[in-house]
py3Dmol code that shows the C-alpha trace and the ligand (Angstrom):
import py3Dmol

protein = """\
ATOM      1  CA  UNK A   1      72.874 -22.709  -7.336  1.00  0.00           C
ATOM      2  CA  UNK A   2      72.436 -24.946 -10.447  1.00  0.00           C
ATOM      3  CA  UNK A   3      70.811 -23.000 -13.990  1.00  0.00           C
ATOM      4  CA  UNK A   4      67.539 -24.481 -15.277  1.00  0.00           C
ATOM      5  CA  UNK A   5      68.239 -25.612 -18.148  1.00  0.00           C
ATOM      6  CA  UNK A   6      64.495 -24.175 -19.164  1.00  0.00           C
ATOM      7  CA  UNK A   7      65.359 -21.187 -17.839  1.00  0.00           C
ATOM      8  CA  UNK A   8      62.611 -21.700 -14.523  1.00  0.00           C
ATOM      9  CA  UNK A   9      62.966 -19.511 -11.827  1.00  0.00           C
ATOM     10  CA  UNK A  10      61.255 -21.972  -9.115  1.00  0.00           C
ATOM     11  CA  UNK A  11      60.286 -25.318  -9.096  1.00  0.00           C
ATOM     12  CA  UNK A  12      56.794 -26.431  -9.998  1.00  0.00           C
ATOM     13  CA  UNK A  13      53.808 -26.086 -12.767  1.00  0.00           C
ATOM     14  CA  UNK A  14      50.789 -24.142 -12.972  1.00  0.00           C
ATOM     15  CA  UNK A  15      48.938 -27.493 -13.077  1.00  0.00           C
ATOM     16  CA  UNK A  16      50.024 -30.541 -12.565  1.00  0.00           C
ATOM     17  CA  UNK A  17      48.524 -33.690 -14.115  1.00  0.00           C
ATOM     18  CA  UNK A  18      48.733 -37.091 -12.573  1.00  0.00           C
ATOM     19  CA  UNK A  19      46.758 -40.162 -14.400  1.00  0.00           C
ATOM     20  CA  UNK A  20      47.332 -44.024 -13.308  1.00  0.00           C
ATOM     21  CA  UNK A  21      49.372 -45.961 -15.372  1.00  0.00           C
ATOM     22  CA  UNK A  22      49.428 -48.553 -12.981  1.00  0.00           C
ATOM     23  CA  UNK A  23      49.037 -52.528 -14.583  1.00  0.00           C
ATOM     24  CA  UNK A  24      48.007 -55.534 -12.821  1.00  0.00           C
ATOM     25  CA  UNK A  25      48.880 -59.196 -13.013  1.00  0.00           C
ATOM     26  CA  UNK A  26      45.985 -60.736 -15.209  1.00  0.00           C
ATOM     27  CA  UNK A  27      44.853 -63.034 -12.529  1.00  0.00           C
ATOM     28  CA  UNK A  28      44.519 -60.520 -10.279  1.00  0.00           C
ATOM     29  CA  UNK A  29      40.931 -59.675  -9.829  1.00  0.00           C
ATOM     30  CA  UNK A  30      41.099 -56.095  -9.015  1.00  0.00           C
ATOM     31  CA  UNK A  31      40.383 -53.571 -11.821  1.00  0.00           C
ATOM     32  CA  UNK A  32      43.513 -51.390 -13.172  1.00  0.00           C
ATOM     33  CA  UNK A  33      43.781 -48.054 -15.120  1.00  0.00           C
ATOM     34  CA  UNK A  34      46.145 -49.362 -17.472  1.00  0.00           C
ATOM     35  CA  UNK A  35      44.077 -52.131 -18.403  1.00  0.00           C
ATOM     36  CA  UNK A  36      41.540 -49.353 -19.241  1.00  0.00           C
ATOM     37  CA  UNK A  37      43.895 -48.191 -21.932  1.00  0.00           C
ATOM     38  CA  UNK A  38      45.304 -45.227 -19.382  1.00  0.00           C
ATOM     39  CA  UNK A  39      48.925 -45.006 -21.295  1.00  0.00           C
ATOM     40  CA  UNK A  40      47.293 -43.709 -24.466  1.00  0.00           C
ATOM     41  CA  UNK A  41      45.207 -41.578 -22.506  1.00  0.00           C
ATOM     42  CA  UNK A  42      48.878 -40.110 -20.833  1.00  0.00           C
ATOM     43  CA  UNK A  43      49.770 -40.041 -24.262  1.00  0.00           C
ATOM     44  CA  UNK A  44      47.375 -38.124 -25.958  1.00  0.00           C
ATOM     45  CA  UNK A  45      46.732 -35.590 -23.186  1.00  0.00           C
ATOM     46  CA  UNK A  46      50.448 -34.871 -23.128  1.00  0.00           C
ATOM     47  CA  UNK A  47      50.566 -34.138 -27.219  1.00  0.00           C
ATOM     48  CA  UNK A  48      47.239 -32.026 -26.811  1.00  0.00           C
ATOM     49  CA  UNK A  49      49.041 -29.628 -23.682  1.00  0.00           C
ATOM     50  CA  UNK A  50      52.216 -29.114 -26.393  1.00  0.00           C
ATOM     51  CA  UNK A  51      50.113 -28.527 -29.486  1.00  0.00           C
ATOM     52  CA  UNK A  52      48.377 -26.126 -27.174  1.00  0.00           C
ATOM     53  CA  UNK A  53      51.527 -24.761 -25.898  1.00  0.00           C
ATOM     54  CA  UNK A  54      50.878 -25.290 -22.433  1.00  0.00           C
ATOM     55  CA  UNK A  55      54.441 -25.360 -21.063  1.00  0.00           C
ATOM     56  CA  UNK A  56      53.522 -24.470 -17.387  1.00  0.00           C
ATOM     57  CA  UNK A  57      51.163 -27.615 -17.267  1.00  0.00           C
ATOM     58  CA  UNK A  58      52.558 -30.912 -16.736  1.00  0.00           C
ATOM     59  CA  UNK A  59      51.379 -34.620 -17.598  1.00  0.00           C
ATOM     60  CA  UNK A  60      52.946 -37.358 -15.859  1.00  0.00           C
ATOM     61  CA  UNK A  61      51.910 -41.264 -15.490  1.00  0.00           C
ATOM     62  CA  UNK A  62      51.513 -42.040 -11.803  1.00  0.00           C
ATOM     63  CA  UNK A  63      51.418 -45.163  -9.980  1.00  0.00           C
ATOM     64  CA  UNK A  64      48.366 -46.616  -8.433  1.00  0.00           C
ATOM     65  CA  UNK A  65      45.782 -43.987  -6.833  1.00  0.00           C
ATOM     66  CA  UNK A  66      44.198 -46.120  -4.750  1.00  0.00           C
ATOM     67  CA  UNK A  67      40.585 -45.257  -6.416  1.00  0.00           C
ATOM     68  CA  UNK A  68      41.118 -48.209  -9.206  1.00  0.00           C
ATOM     69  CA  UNK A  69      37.438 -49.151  -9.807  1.00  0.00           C
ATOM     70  CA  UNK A  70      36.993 -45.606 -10.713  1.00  0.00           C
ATOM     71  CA  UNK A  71      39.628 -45.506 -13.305  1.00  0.00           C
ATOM     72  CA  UNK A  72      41.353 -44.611 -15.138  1.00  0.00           C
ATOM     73  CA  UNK A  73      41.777 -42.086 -11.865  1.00  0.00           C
ATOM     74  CA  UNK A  74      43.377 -38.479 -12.788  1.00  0.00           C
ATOM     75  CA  UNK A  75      44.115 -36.223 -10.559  1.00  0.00           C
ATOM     76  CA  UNK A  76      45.153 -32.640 -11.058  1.00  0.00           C
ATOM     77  CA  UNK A  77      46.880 -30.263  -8.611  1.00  0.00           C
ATOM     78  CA  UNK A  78      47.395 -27.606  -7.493  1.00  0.00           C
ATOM     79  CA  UNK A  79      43.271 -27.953  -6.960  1.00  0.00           C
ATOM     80  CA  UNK A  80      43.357 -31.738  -6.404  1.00  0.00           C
ATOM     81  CA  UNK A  81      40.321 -32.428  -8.921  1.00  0.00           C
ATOM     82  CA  UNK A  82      39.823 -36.426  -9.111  1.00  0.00           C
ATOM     83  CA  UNK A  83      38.409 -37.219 -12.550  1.00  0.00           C
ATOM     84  CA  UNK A  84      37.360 -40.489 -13.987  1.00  0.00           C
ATOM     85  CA  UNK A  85      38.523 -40.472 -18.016  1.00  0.00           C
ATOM     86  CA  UNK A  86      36.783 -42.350 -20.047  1.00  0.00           C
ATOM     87  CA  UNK A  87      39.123 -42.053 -22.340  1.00  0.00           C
ATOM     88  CA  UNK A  88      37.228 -40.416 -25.297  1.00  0.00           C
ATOM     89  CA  UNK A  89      38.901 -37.362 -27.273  1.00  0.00           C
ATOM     90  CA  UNK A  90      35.439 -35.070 -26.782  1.00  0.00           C
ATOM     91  CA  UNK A  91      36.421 -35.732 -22.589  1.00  0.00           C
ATOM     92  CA  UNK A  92      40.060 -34.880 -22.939  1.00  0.00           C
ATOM     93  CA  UNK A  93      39.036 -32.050 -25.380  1.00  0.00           C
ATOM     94  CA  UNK A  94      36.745 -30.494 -22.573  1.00  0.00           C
ATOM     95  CA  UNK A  95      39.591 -31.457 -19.963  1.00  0.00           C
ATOM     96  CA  UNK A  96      42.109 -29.146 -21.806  1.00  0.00           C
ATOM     97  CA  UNK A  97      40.090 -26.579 -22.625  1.00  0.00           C
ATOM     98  CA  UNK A  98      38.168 -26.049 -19.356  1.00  0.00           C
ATOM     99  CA  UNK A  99      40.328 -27.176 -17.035  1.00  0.00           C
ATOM    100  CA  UNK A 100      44.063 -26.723 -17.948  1.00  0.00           C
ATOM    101  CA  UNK A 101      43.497 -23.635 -20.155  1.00  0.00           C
ATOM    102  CA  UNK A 102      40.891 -21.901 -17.926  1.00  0.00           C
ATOM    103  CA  UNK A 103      41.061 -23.080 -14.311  1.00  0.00           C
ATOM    104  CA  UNK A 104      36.738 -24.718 -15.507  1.00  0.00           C
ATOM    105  CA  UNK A 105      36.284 -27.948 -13.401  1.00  0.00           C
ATOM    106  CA  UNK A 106      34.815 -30.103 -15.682  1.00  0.00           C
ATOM    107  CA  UNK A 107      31.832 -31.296 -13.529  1.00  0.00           C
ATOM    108  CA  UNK A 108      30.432 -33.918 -15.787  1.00  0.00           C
ATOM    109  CA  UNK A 109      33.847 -36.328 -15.352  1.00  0.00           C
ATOM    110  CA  UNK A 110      34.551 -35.540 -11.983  1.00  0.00           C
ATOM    111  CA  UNK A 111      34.865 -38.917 -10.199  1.00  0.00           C
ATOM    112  CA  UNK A 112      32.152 -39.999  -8.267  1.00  0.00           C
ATOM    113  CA  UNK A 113      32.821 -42.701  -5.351  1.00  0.00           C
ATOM    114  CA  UNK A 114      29.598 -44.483  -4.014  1.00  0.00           C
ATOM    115  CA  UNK A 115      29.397 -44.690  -0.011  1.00  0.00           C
ATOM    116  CA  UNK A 116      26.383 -46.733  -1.126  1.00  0.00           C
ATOM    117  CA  UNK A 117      27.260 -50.647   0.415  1.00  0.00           C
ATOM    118  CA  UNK A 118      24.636 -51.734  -1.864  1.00  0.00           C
ATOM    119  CA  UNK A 119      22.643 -53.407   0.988  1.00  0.00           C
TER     120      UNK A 119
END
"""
ligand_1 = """\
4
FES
S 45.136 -48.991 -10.855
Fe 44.682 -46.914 -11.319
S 44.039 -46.086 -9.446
Fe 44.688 -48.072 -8.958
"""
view = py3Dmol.view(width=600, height=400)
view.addModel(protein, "pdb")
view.setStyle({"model": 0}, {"cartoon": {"style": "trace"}})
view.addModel(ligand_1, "xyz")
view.setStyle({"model": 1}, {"stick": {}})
view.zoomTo()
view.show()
């Protein structure tokens, strides 16, 4: 059996944290997460968890999530709570706090899909 070099026992985090970095061509008509500034969203939210010390929580870029009009699309396990950031500190302030510290969905950027066709 190989040593953690962190010393973990079993794989895994008490949250995980997956938010699109995912960039499109610019002729491509279809709306992106990266376009939406999503990397400095990654960023940020990855300095806040440290400051915070956080270690068992952990924020990763992800590919495309399929839900790109409702970007930039976040997505945290182990409760699988979609989120649309808007990419404002006050959100990822309330993200952090609520969610990652104390388990608080954040209701108010949960991401909301439309079943509406509009006709
Ligand atoms: S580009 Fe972000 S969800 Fe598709």
């Amino acid at each position: 059996m190989v040593q953690d070099p962190k010393g973990r026992g079993e794989p895994g985090f008490d949250k995980h944290v997956f938010i699109c970095g995912h960039q499109r061509a610019p002729e491509n008509p279809r709306e992106s997460c990266n376009a939406k500034n999503s990397l400095e969203v990654i960023r940020t939210l990855k300095i806040m968890t440290k400051k915070a010390g956080l270690n068992e929580v952990r924020v990763q870029k992800s590919g495309c999530l399929d839900f790109c009009d409702n970007g930039i699309s976040c997505v945290i396990y182990p409760e699988a709570t979609w989120y649309t950031l808007d990419g404002s500190q006050e959100q990822l302030t309330r993200i952090l706090e609520e969610h990652l510290k104390n388990g608080i969905i954040v209701e108010n950027a949960l991401m909301n899909i439309s079943t509406d066709s509009g006709e």
